[in-house]
N, C-alpha and C positions, 0 to 999 in steps of 0.2 A: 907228665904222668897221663894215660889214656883214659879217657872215659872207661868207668863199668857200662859192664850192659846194659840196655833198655830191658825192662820190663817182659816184654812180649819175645823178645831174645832170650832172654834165661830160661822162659815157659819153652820156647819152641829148643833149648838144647838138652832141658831135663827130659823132656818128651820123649827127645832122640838117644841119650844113655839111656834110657828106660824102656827103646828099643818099640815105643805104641808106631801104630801104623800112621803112614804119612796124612789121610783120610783124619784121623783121629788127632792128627796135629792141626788140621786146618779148622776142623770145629772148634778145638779147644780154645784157639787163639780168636776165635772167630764171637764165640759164647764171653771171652774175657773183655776182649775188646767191647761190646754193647755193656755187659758192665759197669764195665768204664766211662763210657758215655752217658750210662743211666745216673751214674752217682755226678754229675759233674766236672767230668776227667778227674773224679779227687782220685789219688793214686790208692789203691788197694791197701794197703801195710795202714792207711790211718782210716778205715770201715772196718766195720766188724760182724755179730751174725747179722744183728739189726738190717743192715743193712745188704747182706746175700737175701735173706728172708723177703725185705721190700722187691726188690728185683725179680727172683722167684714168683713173688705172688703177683708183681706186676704184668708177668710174661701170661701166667694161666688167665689173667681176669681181663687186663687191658687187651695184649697181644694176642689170647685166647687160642696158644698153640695149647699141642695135645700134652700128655703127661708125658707119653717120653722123652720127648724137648723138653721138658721141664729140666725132668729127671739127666739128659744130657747136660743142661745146665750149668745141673748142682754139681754134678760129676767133676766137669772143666774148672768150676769155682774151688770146688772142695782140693781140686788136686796142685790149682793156684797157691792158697793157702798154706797144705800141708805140705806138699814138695817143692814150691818157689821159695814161699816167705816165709815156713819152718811158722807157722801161727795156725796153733789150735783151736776151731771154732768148736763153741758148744753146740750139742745138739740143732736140728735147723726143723724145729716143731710149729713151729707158728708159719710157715708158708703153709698156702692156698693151693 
């Protein structure tokens, strides 16, 4: 039986039936990835807003990019979430 996909595979072929620009495939995967890393490679599916929000706020106050980086961020995360792993985050009110 073959292995499913990784992770960052499923992201980069939902991307591609959903036809975003290749540009737009490289950040995403790129924004998901430091995520990743930020939480402790914990795998996505077991964080939740709590934890987009800490990252988020970590990126404007630590990493001190601007708001649209932020905002491309949350974009990459939000679209992780609701197009990869089909999980509804509430609201993301408490980032910085």
């Amino acid at each position: 039986m073959p292995n499913p996909p990784k992770l960052l595979d499923r992201v980069r072929e939902k991307l591609r039936v959903k036809h975003y620009a290749i540009r737009t495939e490289e950040t995403y995967v790129d924004w998901i990835r430091r995520h990743i890393r930020f939480d402790d490679k914990k795998h996505p599916k077991n964080l939740g807003a709590s934890d987009v929000e800490a990252f988020l706020t970590h990126l404007a106050v630590a990493g001190k990019v601007a708001a649209s980086m932020q905002n491309q961020a949350k974009s990459a995360l939000l679209f992780l979430y609701r197009e990869v792993l089909d999980i509804q985050l509430p609201w993301l009110d408490k980032v910085t």
